[in-house]
C-alpha positions in Angstrom: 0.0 0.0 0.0 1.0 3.6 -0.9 -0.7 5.9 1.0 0.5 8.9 2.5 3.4 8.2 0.6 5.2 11.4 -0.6 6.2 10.9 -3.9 5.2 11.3 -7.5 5.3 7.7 -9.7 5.5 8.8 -13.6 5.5 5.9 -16.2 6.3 6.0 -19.9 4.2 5.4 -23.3 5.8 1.7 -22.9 3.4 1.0 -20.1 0.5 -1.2 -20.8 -3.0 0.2 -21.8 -4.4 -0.3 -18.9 -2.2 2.6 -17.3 -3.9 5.9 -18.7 -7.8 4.6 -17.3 -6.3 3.4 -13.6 -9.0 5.4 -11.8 -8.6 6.5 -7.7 -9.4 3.2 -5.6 -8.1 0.7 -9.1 -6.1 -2.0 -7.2 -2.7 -2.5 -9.2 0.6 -3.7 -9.3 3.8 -1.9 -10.1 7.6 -2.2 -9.8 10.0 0.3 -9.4 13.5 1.6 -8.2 13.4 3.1 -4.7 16.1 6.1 -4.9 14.5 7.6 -2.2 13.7 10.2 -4.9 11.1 12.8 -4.9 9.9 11.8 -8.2 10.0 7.8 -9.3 9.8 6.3 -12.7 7.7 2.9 -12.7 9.1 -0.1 -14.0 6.1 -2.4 -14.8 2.2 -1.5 -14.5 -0.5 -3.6 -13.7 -4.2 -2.6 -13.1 -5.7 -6.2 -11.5 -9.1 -4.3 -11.1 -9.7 -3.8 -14.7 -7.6 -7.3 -16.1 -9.4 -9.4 -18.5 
């Protein structure tokens, strides 16, 4: 879980479909570095609320 956590998690055109229509409450799965970064690019993207 990620809440309250103070960063920003961008991800690129390379992510799945699925990324852009991730609405507030989705439940997904991601990977990514933690650089204890402000800002953090995600690795992989999965919304499991919307899979098909």
């Amino acid at each position: 879980m990620l809440r309250n956590l103070q960063k920003v998690f961008i991800g690129s055109s390379q992510l799945p479909n699925d990324y852009p229509v991730t609405a507030i409450g989705d439940s997904v799965a991601i990977t990514f570095d933690n650089d204890n970064q402000d800002v953090v690019v995600v690795s992989t993207f999965k919304n499991k609320t919307n899979s098909r």
